[in-house]
mmCIF file of the protein (N, C-alpha, C, O) and its ligand, coordinates in Angstrom:
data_MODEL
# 
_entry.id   MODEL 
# 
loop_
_entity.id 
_entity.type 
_entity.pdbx_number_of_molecules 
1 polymer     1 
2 non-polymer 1 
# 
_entity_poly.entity_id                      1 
_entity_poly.type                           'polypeptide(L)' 
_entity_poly.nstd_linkage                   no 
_entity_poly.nstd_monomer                   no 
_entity_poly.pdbx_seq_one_letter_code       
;(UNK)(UNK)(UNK)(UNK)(UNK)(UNK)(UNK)(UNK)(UNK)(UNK)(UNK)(UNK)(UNK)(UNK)(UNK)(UNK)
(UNK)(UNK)(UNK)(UNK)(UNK)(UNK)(UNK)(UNK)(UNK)(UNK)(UNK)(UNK)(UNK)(UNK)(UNK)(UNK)
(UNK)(UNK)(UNK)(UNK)(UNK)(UNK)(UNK)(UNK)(UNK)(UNK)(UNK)(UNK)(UNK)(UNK)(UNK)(UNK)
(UNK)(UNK)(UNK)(UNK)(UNK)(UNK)
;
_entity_poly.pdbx_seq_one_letter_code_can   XXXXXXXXXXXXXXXXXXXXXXXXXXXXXXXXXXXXXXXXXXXXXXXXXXXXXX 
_entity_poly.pdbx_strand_id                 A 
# 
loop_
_entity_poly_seq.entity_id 
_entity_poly_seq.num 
_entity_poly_seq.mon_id 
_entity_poly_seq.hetero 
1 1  UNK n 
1 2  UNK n 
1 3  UNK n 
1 4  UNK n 
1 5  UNK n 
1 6  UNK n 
1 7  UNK n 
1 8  UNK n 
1 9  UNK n 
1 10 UNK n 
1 11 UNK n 
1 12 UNK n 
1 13 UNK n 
1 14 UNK n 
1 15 UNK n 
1 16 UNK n 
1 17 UNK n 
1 18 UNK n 
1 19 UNK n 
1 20 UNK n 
1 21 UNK n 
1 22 UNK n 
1 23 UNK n 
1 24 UNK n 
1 25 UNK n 
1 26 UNK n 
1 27 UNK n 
1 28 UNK n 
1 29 UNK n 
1 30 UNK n 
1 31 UNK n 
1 32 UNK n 
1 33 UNK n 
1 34 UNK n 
1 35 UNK n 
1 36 UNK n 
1 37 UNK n 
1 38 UNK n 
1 39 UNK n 
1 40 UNK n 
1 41 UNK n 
1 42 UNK n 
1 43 UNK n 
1 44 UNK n 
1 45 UNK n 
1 46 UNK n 
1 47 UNK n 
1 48 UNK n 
1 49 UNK n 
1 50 UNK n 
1 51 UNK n 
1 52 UNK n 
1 53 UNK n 
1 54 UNK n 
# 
loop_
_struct_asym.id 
_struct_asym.entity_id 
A 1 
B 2 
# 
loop_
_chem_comp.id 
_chem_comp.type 
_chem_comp.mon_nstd_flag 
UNK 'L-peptide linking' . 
ZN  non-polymer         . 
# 
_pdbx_entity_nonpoly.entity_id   2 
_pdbx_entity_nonpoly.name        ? 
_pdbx_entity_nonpoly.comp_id     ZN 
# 
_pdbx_nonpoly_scheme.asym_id         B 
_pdbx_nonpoly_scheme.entity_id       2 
_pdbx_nonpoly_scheme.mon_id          ZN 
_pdbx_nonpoly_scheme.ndb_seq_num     1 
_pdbx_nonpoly_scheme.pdb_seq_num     101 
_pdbx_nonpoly_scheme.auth_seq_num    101 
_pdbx_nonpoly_scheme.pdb_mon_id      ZN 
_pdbx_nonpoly_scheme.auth_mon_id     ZN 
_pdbx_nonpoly_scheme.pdb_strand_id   A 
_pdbx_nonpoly_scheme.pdb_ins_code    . 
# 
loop_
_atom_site.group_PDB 
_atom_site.id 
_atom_site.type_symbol 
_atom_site.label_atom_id 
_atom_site.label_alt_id 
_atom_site.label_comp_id 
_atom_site.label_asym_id 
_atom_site.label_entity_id 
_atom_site.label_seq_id 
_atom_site.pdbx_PDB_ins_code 
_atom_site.Cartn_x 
_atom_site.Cartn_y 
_atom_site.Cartn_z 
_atom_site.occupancy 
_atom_site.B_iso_or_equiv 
_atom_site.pdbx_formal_charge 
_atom_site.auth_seq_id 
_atom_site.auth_comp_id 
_atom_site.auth_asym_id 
_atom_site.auth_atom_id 
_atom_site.pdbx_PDB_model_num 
ATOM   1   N  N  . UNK A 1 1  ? 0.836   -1.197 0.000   1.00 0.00 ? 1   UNK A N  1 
ATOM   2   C  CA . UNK A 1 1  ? 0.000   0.000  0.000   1.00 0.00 ? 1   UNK A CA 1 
ATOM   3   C  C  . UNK A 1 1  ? 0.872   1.248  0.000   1.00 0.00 ? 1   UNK A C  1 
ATOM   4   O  O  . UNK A 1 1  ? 1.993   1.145  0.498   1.00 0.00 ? 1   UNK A O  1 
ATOM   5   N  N  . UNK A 1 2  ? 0.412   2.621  -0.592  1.00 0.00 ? 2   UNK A N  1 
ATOM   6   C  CA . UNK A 1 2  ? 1.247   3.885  -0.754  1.00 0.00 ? 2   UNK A CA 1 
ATOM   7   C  C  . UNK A 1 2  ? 0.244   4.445  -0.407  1.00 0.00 ? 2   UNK A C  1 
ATOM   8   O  O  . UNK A 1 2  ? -0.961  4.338  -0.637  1.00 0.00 ? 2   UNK A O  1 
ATOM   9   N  N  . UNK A 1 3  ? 1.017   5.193  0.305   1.00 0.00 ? 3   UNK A N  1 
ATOM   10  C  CA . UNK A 1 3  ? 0.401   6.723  1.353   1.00 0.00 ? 3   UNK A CA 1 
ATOM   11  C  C  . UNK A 1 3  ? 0.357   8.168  -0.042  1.00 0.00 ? 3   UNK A C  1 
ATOM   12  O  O  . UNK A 1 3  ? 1.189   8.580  -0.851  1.00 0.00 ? 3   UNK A O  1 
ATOM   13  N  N  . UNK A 1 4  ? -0.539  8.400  0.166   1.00 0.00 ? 4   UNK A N  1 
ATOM   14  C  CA . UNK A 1 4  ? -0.445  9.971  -1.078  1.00 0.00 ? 4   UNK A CA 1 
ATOM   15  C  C  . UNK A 1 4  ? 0.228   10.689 0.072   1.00 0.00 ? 4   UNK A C  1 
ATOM   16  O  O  . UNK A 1 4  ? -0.085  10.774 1.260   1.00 0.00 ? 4   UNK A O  1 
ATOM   17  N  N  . UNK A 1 5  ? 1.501   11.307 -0.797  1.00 0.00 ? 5   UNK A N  1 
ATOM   18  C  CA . UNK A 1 5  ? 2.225   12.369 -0.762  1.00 0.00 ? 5   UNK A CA 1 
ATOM   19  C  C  . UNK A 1 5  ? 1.158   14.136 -0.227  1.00 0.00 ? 5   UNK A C  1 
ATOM   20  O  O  . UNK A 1 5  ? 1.648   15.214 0.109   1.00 0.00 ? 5   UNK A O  1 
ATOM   21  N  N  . UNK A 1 6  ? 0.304   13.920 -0.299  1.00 0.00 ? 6   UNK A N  1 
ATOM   22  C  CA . UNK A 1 6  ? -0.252  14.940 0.149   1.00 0.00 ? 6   UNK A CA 1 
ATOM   23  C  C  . UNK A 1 6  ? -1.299  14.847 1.390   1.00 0.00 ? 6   UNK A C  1 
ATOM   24  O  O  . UNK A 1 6  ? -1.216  15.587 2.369   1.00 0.00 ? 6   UNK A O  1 
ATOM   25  N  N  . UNK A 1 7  ? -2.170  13.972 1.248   1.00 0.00 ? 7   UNK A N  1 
ATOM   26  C  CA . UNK A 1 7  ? -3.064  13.899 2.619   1.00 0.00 ? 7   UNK A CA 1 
ATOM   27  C  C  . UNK A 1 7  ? -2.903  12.504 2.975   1.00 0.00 ? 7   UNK A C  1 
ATOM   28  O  O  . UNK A 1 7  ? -3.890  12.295 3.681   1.00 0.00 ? 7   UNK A O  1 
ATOM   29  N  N  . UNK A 1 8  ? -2.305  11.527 2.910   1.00 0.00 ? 8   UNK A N  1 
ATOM   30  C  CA . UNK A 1 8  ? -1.861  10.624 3.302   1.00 0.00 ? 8   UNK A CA 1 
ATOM   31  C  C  . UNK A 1 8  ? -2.961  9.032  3.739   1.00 0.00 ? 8   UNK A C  1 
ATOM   32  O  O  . UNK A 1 8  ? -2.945  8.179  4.626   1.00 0.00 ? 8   UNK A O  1 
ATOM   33  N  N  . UNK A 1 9  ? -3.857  9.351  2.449   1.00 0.00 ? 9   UNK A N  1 
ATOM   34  C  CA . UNK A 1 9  ? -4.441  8.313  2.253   1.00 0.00 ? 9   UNK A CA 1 
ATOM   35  C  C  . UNK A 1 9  ? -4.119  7.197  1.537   1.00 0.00 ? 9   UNK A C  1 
ATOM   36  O  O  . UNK A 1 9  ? -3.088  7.505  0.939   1.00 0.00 ? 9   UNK A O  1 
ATOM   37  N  N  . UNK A 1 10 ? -4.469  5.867  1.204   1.00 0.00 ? 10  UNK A N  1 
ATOM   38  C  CA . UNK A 1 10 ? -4.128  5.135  0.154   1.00 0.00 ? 10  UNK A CA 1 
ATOM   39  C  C  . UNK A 1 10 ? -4.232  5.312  -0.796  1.00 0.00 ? 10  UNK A C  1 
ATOM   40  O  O  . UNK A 1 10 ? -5.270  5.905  -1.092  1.00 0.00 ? 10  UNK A O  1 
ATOM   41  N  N  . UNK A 1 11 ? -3.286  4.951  -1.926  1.00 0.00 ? 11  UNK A N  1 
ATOM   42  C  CA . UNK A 1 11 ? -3.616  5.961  -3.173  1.00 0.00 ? 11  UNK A CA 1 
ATOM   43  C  C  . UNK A 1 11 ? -4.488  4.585  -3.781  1.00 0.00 ? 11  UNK A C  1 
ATOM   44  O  O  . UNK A 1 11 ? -5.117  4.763  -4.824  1.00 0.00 ? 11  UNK A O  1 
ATOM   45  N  N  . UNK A 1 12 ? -4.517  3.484  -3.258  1.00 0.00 ? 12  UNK A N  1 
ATOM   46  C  CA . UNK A 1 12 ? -4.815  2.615  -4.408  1.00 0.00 ? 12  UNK A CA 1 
ATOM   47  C  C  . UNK A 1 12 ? -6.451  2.582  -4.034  1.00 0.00 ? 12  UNK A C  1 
ATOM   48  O  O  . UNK A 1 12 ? -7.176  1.911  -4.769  1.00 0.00 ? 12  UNK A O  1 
ATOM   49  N  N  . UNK A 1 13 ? -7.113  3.393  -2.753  1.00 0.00 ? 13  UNK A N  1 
ATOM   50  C  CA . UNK A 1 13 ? -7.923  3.257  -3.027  1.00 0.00 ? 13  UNK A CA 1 
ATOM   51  C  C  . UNK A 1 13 ? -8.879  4.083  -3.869  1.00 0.00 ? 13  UNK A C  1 
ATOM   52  O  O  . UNK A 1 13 ? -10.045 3.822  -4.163  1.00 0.00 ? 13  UNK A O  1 
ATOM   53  N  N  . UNK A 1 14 ? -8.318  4.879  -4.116  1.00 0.00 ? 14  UNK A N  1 
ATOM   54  C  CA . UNK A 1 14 ? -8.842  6.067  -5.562  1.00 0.00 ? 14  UNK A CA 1 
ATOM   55  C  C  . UNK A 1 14 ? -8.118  5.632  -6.356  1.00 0.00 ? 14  UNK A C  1 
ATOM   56  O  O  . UNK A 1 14 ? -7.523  4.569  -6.183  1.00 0.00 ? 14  UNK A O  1 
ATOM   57  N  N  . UNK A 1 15 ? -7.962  6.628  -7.800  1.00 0.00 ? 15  UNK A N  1 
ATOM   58  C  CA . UNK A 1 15 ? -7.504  7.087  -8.779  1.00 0.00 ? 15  UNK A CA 1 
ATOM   59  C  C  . UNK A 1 15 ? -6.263  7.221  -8.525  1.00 0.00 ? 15  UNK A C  1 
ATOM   60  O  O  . UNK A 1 15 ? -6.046  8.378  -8.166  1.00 0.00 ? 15  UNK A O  1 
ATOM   61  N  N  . UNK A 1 16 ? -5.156  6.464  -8.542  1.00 0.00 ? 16  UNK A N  1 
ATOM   62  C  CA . UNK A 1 16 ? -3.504  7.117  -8.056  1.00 0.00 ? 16  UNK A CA 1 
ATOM   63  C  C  . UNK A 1 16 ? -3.075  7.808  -9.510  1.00 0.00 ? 16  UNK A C  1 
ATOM   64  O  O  . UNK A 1 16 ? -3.395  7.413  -10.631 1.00 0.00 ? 16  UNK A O  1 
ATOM   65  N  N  . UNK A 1 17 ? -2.362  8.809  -9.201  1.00 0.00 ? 17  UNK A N  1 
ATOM   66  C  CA . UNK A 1 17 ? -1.802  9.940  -9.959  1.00 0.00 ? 17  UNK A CA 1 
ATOM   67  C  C  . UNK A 1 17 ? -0.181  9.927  -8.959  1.00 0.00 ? 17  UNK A C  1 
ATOM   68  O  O  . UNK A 1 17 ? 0.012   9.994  -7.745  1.00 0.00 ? 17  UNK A O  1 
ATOM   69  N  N  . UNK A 1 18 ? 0.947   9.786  -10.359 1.00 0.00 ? 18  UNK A N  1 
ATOM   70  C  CA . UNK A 1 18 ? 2.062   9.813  -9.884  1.00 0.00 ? 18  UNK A CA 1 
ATOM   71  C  C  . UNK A 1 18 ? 2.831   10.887 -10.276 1.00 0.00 ? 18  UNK A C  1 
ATOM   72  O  O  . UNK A 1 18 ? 2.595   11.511 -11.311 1.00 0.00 ? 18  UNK A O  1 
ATOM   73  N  N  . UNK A 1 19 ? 3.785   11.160 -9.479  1.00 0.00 ? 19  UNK A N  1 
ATOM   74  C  CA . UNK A 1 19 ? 4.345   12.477 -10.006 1.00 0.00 ? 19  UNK A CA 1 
ATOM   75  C  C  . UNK A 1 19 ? 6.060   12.520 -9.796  1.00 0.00 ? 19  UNK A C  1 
ATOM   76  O  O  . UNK A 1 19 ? 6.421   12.428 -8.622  1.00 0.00 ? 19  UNK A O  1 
ATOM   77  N  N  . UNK A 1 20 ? 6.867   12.619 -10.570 1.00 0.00 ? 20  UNK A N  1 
ATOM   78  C  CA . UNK A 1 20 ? 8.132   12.353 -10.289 1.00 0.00 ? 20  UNK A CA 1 
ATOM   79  C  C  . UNK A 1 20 ? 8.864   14.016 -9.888  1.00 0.00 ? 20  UNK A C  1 
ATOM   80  O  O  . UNK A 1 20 ? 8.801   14.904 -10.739 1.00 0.00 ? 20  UNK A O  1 
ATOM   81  N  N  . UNK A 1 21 ? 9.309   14.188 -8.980  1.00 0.00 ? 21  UNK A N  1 
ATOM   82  C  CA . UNK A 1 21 ? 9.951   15.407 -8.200  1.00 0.00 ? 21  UNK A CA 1 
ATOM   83  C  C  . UNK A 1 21 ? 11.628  15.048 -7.701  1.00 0.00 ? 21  UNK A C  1 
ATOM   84  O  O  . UNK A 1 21 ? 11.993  14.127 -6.970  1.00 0.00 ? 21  UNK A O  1 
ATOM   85  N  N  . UNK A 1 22 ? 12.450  16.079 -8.348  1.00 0.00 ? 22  UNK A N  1 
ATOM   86  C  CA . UNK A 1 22 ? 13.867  15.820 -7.318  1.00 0.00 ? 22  UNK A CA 1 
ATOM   87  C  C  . UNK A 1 22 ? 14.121  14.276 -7.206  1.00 0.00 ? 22  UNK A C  1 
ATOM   88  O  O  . UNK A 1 22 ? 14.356  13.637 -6.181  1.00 0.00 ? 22  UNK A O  1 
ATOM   89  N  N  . UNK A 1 23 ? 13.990  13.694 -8.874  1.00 0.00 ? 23  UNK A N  1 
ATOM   90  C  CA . UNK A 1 23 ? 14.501  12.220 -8.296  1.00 0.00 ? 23  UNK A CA 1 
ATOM   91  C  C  . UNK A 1 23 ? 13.290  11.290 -7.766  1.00 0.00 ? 23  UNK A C  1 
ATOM   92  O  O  . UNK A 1 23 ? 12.912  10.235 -8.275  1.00 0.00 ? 23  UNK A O  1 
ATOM   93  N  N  . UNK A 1 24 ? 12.883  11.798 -6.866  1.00 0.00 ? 24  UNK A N  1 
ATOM   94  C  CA . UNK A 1 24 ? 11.923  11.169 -6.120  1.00 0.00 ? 24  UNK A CA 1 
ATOM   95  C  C  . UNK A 1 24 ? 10.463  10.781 -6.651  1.00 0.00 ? 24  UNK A C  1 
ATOM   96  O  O  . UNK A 1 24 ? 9.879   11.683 -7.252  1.00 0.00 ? 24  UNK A O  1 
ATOM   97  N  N  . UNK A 1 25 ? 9.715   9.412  -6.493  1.00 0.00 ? 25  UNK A N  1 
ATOM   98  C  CA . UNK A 1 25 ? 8.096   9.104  -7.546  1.00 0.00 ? 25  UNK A CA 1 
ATOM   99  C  C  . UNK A 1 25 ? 6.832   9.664  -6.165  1.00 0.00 ? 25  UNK A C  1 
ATOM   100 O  O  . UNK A 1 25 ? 6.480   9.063  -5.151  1.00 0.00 ? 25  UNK A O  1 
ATOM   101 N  N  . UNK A 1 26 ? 6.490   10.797 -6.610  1.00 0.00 ? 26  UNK A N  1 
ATOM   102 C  CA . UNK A 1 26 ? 5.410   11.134 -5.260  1.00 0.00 ? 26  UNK A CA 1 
ATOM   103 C  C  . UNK A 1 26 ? 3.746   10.596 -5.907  1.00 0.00 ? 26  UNK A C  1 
ATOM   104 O  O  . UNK A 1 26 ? 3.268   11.200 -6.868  1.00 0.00 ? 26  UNK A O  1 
ATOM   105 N  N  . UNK A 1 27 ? 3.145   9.666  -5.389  1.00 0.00 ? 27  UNK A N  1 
ATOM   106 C  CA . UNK A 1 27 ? 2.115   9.010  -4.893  1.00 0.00 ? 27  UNK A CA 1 
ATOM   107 C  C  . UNK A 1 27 ? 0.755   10.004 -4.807  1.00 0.00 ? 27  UNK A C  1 
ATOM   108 O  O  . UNK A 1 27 ? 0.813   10.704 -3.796  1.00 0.00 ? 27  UNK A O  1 
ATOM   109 N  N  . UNK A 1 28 ? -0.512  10.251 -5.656  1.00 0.00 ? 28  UNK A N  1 
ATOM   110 C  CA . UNK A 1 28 ? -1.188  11.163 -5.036  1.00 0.00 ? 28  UNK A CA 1 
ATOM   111 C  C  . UNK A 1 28 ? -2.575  10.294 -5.264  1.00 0.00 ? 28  UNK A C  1 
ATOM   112 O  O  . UNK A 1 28 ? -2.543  9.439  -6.149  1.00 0.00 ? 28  UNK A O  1 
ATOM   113 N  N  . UNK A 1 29 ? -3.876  10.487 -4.455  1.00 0.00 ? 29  UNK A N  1 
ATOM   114 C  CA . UNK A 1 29 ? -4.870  9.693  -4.684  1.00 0.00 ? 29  UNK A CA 1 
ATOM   115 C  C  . UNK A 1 29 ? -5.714  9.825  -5.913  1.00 0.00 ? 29  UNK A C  1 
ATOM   116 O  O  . UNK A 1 29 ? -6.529  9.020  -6.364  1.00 0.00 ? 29  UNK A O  1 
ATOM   117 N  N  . UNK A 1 30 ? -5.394  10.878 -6.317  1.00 0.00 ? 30  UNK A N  1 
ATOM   118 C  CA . UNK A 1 30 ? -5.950  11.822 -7.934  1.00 0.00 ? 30  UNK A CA 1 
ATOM   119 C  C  . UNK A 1 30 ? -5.194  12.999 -8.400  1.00 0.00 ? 30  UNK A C  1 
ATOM   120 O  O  . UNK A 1 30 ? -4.053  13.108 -7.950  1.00 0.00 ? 30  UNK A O  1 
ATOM   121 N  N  . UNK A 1 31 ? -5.666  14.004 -9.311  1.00 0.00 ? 31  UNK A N  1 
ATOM   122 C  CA . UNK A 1 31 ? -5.168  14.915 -9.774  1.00 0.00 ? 31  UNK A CA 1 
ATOM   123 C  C  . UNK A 1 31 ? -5.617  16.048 -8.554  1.00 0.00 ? 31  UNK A C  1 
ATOM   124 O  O  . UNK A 1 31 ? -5.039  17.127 -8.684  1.00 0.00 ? 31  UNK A O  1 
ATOM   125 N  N  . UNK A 1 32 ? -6.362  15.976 -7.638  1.00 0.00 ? 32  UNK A N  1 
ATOM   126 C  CA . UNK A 1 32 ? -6.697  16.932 -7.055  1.00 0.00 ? 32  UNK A CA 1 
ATOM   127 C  C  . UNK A 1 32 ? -5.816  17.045 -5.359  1.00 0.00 ? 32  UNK A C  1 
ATOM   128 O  O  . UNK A 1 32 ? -5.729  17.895 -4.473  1.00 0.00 ? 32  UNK A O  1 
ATOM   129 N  N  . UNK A 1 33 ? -5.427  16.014 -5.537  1.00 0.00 ? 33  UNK A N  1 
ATOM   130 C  CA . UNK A 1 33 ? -4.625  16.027 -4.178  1.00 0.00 ? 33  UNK A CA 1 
ATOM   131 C  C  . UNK A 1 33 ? -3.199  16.276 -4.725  1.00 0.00 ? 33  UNK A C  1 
ATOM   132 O  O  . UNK A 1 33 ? -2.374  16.432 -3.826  1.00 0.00 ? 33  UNK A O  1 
ATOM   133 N  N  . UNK A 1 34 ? -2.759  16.345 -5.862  1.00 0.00 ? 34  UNK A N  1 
ATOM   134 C  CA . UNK A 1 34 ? -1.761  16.332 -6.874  1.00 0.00 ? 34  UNK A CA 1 
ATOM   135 C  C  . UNK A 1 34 ? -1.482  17.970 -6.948  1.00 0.00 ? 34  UNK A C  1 
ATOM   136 O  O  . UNK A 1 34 ? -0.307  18.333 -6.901  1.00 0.00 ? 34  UNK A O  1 
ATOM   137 N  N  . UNK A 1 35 ? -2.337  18.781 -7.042  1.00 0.00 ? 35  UNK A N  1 
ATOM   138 C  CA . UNK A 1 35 ? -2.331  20.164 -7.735  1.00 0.00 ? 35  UNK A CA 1 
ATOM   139 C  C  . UNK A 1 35 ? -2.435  20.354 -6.017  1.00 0.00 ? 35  UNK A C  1 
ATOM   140 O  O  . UNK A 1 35 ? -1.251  20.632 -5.824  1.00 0.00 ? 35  UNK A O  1 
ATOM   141 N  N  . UNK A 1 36 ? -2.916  20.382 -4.963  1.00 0.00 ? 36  UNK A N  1 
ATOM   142 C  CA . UNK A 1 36 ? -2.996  20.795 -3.620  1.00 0.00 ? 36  UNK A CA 1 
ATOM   143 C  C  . UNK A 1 36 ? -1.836  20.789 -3.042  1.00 0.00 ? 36  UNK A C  1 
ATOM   144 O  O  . UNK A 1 36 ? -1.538  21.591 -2.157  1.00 0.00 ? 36  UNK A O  1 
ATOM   145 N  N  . UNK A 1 37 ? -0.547  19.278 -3.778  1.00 0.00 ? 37  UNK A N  1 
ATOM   146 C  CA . UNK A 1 37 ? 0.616   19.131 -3.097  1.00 0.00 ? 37  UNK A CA 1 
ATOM   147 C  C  . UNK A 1 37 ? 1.258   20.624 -3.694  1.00 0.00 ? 37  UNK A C  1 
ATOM   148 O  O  . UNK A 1 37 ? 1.812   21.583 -3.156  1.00 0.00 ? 37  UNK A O  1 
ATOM   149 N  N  . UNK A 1 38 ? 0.917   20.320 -4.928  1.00 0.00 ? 38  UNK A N  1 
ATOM   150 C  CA . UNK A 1 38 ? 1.593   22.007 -6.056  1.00 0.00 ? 38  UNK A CA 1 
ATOM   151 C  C  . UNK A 1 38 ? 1.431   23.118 -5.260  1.00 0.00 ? 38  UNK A C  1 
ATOM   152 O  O  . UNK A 1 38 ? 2.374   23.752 -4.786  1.00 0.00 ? 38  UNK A O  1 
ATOM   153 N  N  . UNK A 1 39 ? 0.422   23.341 -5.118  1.00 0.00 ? 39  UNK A N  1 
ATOM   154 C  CA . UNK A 1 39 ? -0.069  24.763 -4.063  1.00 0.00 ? 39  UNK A CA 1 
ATOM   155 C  C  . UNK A 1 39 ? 0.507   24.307 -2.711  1.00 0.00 ? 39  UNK A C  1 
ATOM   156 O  O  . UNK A 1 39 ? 0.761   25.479 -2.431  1.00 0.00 ? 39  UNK A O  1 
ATOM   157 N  N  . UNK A 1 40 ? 0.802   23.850 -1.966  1.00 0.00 ? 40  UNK A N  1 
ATOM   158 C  CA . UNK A 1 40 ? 1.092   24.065 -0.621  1.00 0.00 ? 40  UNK A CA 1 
ATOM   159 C  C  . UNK A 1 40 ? 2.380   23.793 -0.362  1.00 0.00 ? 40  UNK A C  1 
ATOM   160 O  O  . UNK A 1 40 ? 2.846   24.055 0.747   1.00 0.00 ? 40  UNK A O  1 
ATOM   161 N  N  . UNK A 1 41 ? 3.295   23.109 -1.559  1.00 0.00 ? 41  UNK A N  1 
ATOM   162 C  CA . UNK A 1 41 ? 4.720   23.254 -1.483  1.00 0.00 ? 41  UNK A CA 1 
ATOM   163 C  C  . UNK A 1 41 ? 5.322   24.329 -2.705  1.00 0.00 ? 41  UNK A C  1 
ATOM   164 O  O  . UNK A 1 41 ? 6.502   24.157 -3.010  1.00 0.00 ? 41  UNK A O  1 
ATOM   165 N  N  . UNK A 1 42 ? 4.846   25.020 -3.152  1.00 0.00 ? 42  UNK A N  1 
ATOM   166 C  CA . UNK A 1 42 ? 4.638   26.325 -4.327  1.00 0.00 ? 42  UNK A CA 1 
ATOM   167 C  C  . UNK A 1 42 ? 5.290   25.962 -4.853  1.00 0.00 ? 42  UNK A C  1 
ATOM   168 O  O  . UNK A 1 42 ? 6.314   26.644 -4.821  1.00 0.00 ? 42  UNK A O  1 
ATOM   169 N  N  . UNK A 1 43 ? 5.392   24.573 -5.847  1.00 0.00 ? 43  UNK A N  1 
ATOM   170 C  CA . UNK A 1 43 ? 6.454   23.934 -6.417  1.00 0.00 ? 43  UNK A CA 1 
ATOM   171 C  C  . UNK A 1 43 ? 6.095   24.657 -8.063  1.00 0.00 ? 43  UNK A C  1 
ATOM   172 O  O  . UNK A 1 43 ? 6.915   24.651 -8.981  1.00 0.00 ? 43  UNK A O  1 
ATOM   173 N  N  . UNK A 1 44 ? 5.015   25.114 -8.134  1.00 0.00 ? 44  UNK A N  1 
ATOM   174 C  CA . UNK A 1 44 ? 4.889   25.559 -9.473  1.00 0.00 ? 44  UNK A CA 1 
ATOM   175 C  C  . UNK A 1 44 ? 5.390   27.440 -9.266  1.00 0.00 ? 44  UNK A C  1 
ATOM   176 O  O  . UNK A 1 44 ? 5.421   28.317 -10.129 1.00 0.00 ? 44  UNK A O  1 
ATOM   177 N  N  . UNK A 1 45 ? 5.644   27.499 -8.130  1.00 0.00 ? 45  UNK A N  1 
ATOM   178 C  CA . UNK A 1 45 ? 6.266   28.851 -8.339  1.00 0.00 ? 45  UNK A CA 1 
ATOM   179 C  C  . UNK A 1 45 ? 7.559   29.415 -9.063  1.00 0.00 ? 45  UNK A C  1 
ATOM   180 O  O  . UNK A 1 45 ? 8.633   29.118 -8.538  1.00 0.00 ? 45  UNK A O  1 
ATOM   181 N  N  . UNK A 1 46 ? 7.578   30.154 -10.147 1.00 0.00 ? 46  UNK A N  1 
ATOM   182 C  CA . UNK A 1 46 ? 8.710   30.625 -10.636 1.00 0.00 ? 46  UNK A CA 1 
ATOM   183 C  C  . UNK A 1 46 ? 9.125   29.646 -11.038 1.00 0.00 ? 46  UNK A C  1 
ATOM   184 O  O  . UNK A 1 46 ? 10.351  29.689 -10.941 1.00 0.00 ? 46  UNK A O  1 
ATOM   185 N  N  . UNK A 1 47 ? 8.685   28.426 -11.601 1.00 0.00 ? 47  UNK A N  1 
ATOM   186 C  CA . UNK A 1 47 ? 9.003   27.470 -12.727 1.00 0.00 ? 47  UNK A CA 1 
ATOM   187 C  C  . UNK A 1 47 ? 7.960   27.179 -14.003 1.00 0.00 ? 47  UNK A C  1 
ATOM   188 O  O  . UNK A 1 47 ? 7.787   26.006 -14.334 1.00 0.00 ? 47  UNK A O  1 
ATOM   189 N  N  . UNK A 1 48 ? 7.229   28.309 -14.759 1.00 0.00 ? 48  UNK A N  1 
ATOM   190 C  CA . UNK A 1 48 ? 6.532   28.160 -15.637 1.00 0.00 ? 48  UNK A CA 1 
ATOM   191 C  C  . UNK A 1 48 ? 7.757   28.384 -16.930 1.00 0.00 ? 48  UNK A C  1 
ATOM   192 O  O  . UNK A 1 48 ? 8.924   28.731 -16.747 1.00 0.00 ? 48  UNK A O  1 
ATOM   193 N  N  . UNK A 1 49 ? 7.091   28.072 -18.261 1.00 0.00 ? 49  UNK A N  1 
ATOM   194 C  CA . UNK A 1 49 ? 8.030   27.926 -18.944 1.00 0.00 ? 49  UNK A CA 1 
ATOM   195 C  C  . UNK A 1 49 ? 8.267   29.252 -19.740 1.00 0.00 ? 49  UNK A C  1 
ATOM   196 O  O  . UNK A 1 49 ? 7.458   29.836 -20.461 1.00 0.00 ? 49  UNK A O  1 
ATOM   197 N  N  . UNK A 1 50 ? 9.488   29.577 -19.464 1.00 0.00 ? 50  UNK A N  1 
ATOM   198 C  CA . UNK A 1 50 ? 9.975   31.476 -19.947 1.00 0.00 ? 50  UNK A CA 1 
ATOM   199 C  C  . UNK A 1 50 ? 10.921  31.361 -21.150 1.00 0.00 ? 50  UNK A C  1 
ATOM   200 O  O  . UNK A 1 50 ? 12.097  31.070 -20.933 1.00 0.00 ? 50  UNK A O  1 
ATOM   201 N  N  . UNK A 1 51 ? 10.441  31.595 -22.550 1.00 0.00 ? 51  UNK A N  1 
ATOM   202 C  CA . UNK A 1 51 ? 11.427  32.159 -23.525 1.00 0.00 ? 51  UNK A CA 1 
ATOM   203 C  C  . UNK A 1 51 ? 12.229  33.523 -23.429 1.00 0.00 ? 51  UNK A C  1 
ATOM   204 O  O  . UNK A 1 51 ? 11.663  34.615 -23.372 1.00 0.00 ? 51  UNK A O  1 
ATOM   205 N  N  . UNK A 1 52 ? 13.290  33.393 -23.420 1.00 0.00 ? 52  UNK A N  1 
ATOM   206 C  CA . UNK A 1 52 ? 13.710  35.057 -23.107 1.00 0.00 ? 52  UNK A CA 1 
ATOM   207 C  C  . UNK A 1 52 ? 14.862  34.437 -24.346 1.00 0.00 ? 52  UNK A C  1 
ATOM   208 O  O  . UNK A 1 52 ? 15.531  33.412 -24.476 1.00 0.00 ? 52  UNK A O  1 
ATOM   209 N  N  . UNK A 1 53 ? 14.648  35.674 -25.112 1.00 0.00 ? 53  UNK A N  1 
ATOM   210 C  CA . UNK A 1 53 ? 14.800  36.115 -26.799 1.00 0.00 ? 53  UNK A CA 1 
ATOM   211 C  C  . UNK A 1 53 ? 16.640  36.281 -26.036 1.00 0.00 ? 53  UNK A C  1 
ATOM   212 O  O  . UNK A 1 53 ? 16.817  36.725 -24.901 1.00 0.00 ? 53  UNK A O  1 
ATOM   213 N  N  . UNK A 1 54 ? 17.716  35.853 -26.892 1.00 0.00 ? 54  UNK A N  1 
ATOM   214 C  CA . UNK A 1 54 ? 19.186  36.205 -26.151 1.00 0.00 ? 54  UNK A CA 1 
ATOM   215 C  C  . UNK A 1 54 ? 19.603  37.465 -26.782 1.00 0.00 ? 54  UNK A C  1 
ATOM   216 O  O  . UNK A 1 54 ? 20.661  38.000 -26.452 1.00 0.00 ? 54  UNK A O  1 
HETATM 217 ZN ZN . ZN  B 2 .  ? -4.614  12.201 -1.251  1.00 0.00 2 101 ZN  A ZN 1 
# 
């Protein structure tokens, strides 16, 4: 059994959604506990994707 990376339920008893971070495979029970880990570790902060012209 795997604990979701975010609220620490079983993922197998939902929808598991996996997510690979720093190396590491993080475990989530769906996409919504997935985007909550995003927001509360601001992992999508200041990593969207930036063309800057050289
Ligand atoms: Zn969860």
């Amino acid at each position: 059994m795997t604990d979701c990376a975010y609220c620490g339920c079983e993922v197998e008893a939902h929808d598991p959604v996996f997510a690979e971070h720093d190396g590491g495979t993080y475990p989530f029970c769906n996409w919504a506990c997935l985007t909550e880990y995003v927001d509360r570790e601001e992992l999508a902060t200041g990593t969207s994707c930036n063309w800057e012209p050289a």
